[in-house]
N, C-alpha and C positions, 0 to 999 in steps of 0.2 A: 229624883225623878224630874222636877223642877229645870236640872242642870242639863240633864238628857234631852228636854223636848227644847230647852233656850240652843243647845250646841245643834239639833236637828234644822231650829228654825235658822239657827246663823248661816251654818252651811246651805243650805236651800235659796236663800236671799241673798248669798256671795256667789252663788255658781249660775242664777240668772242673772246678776250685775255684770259677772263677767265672762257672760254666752256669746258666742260667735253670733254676727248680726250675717244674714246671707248675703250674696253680691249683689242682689235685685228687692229692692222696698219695694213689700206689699203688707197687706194690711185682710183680713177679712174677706173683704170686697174682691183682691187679685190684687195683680201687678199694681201699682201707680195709683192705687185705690179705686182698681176695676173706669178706671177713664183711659181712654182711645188714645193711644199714642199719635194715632195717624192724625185724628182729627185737627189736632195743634196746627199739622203743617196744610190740611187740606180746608179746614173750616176757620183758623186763626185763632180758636178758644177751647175749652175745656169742654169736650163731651163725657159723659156718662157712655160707658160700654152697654152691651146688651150681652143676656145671658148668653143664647143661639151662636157670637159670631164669636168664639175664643182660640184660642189656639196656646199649647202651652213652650215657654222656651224660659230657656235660663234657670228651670229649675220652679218656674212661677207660671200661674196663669193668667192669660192677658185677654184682655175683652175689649169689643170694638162696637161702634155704633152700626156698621154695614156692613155687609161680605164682601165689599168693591175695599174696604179700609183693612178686612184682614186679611184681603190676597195678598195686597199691597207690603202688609208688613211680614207675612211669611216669609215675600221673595226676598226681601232686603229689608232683617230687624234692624241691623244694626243701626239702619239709617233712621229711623224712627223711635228708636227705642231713647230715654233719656239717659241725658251723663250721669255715669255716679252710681246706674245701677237702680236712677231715680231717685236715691237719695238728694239732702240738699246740696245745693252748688257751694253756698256760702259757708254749711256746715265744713264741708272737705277742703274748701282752702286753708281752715282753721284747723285739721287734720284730726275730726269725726265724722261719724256718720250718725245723719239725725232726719226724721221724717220729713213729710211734705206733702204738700195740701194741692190739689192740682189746678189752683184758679193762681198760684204763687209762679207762673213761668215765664220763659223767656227763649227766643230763638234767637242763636248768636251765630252766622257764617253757618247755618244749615243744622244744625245742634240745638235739640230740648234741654234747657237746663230747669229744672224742678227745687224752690227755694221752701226752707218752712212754713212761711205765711208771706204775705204781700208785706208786712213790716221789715224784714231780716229781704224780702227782692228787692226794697228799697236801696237798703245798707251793700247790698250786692250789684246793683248795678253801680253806683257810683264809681268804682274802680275792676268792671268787669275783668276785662283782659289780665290784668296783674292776679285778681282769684281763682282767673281758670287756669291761669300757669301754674298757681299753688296747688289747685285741687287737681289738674294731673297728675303732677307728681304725688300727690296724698294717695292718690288714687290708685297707682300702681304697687303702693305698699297696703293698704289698709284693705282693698278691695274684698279679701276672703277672711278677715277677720274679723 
């Protein structure tokens, strides 16, 4: 009996080790840990969304502080939406995907990039451009896995 619930529990804690992670980091909260994509580019920092102004894409729900920030990103996600899916930048040059904290970002040439914590944005800015080459290409493989 012993043997039976130890092989239950191994299989159960092997099969969420190695669970498809989705193409869009969310958490609870929504997308991006329910903070305003748009806000980044329109207010220069991390908003908190609000329940009222959501809209869903990519399979996730996304929440904004205004309905002027979720027209905006209806008509064009792409362009606000973070790299990665939202996951980290720094994680995907290194070729996984790992969460991220939304006070951790950075706008490079028009582009959100979302780092684990403001420690690992440190270690990520130093050699931007050479990690977003890495985490494209990471990114076109790993993205649905």
């Amino acid at each position: 009996m012993k043997k039976a619930i130890f092989l239950l529990f191994f299989v159960a804690a092997t099969e969420s080790l190695m669970a498809q992670k989705p193409p869009v980091f969310a958490s609870a909260e929504g997308a991006i840990r329910g903070y305003d994509a748009v806000a980044y580019f329109t207010e220069g920092m991390p908003v908190a969304g609000l329940k009222e102004f959501y809209t869903q894409w990519n399979g996730q729900r996304w929440y904004f502080s205004s309905a002027k920030n979720l027209e905006l990103f209806n008509a064009t996600p792409e362009q606000y939406a973070p790299q990665y899916g939202g996951y980290c930048a720094f994680g995907m040059s290194r070729g996984y995907k790992a969460e991220t904290q939304p006070d951790a970002w950075t706008i490079v040439d028009g582009k959100l990039y979302l780092n684990y914590n403001l420690k690992v944005r440190e270690e990520w800015n130093k050699n931007q451009a050479e990690r977003i080459t890495k985490a494209n290409e990471t990114w076109s493989v790993i993205k649905d896995k």
